[in-house]
C-alpha positions in Angstrom: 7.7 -8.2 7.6 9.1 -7.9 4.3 8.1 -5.7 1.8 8.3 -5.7 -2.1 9.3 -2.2 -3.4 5.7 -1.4 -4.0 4.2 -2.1 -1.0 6.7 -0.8 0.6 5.9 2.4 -1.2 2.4 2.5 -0.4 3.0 2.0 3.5 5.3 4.9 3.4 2.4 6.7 1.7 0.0 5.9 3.8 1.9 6.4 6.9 2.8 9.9 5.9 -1.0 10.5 5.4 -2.0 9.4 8.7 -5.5 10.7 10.0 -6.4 11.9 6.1 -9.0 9.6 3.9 -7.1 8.9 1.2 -8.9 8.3 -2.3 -7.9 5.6 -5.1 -6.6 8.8 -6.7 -4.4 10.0 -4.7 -2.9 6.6 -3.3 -2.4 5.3 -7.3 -0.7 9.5 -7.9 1.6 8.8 -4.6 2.5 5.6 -5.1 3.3 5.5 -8.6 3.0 8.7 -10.3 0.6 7.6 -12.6 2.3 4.4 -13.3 -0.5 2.2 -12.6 -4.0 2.3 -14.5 -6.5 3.6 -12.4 -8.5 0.4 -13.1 -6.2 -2.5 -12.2 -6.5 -4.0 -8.9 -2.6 -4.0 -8.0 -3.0 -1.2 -5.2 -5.5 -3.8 -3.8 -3.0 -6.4 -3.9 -0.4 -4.8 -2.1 -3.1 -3.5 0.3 -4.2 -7.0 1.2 -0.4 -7.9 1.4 -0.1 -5.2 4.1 -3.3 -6.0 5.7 -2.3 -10.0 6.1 1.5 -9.4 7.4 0.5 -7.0 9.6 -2.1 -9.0 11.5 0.7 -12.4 11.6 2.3 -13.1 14.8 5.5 -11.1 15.1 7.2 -15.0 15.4 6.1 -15.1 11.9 7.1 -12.3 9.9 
């Protein structure tokens, strides 16, 4: 899978949060240190990314 800079961030993020619900908040503090505004939808972009490469076959990553 390859990552844009971004989502590679937030994977990182999220993987060193493992087992802790994790608010919009924190995620958009952690990831970009208050580069993003709260009220864009980029962190759910990136998500989505994540979500949709992780769940391809490993053939096509």
């Amino acid at each position: 899978m390859r990552l844009q800079p971004t989502g590679f961030c937030l994977l990182d993020f999220i993987m060193s949060h493992a087992g802790h619900v994790l608010t919009r908040t924190t995620i958009f503090e952690g990831v970009s240190g208050g580069g993003f505004e709260p009220g864009t939808n980029l962190i759910d972009v990136h998500l989505s990314r994540l979500r949709r490469n992780s769940k391809r076959p490993a053939s096509r990553r």
